[in-house]
N, C-alpha and C positions, 0 to 999 in steps of 0.2 A: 498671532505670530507663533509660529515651531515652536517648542522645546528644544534648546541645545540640547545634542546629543541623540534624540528619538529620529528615528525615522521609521519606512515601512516594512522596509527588510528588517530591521533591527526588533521592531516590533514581532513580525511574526516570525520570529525565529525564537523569540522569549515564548513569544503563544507556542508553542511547535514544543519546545522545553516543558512549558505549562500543562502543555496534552499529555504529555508522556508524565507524568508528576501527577494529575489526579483526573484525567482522561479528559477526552476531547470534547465530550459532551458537558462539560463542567467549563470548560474555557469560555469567558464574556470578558470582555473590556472592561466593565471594573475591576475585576480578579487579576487583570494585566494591568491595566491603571497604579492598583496596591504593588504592584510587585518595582513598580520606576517611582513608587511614592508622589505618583503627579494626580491631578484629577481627571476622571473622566474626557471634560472636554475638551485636555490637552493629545489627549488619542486623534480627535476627529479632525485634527489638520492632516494625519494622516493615512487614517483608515476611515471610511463612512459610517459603520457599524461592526456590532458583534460578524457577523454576516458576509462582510467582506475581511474579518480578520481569521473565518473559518475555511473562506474560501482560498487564501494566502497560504494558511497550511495545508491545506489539503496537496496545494501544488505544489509546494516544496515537498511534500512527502512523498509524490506522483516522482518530482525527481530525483531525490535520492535515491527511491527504488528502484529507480527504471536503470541511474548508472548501477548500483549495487548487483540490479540482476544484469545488465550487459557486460557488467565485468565479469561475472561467475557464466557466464555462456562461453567468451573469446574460447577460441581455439575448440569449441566440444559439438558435439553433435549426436540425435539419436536419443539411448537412453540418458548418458552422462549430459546432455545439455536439459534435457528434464528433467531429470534430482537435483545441478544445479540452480535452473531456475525457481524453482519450487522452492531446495533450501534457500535460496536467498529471500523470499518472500517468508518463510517462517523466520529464517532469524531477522531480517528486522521486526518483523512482529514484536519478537521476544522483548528484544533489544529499545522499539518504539513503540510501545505498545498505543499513546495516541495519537503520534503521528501515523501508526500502521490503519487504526480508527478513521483517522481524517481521509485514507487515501477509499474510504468508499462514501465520502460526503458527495451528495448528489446537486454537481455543479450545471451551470446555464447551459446550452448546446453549445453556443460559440466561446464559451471557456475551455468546455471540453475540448473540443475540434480541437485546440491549439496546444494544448497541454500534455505532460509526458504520458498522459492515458493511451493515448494514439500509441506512441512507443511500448508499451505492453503488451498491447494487441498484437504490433508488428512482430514485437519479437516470439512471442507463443506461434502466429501465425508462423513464421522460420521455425521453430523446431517441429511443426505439423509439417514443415515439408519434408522434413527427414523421416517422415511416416506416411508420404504418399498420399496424403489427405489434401482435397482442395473444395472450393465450392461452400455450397452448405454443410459437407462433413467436417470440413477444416471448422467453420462457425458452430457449431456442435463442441466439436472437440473443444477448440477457445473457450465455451461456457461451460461445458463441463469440467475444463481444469481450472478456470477461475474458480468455479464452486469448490473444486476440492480444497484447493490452497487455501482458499477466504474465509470456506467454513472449516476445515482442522484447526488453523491455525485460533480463528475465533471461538471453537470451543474450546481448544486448550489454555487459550486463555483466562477464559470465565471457569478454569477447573475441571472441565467436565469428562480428564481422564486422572486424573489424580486420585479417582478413588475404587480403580479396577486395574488388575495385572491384565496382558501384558503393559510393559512400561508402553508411554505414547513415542518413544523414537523409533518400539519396534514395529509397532502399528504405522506410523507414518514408513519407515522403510517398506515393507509389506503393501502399502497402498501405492507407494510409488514406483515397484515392480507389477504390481497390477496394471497400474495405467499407462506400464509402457507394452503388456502383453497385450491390453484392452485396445492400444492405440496403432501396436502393429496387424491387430487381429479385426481391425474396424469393420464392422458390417456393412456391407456396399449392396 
């Protein structure tokens, strides 16, 4: 029988808190189990495993990003809707550091297919069209500004500008005038 009180959403929303508190790679069902004081096997009325309680965060984090970046797009287009997409993916970073973690946990195809990931791509793909990019260049560009976002945001995290000047927000500004000089200038 349930736990009063537990459910799935309720669960991985503790996990999702959990992630951010000592990171995503550290989050198991028992470590969540300690946290509601229940055992173990009162988890798996509603989660299967660790497994599917990583893959719950992951997707909640897929969503909160994907509203957080569609709210910081409305109304912009051009360069201003690619700093804002961009900053809103670094600051939840900041902000969730293992919910931001979870949103590159590598889910089934038919998870994905359905999940706010699609809606990322969509919206990168629209601000590619305000730079006249389509086809394979558009698919390019999308990987390429995943990369940049994914990997700044993940080296700054693990530190790895904290111990050279310039500061890293001037460096990310700088990279993010680049890649809109790089993105109006695309080699065709």
């Amino acid at each position: 029988m349930p736990r009063v009180g537990l459910t799935r959403e309720r669960l991985v929303r503790a996990g999702a808190e959990l992630a951010d508190e000592v990171g995503f790679d550290q989050v198991t069902a028992s470590e969540l189990a300690r946290r509601f004081d229940v055992k173990v096997a009162s988890l798996y009325s509603h989660l299967k495993n660790t497994q599917e309680l990583k893959t719950g965060i992951a997707l909640l984090a897929l969503d909160e990003l994907a509203e957080r970046a569609s709210d910081a797009l409305a109304g912009r287009a051009g360069k201003d809707a690619l700093i804002a997409f961009a900053d809103s993916y670094r600051d939840y970073s900041r902000e969730h550091p293992g919910r931001y973690a979870a949103t590159q946990f590598r889910l089934d195809p038919e998870t994905a297919a359905v999940s706010a990931g699609v809606k990322h791509a969509q919206m990168m793909r629209a601000i590619l069209r305000g730079y006249d990019l389509s086809g394979d260049d558009q698919t390019h560009a999308v990987r390429l500004l995943g990369s940049v976002f994914h990997g700044y945001s993940s080296l700054e995290a693990a530190g790895g500008f904290s111990h050279s000047a310039p500061d890293s927000q001037e460096s990310w500004t700088t990279i993010l005038g680049t890649l809109d000089v790089l993105l109006r200038n695309w080699p065709r």
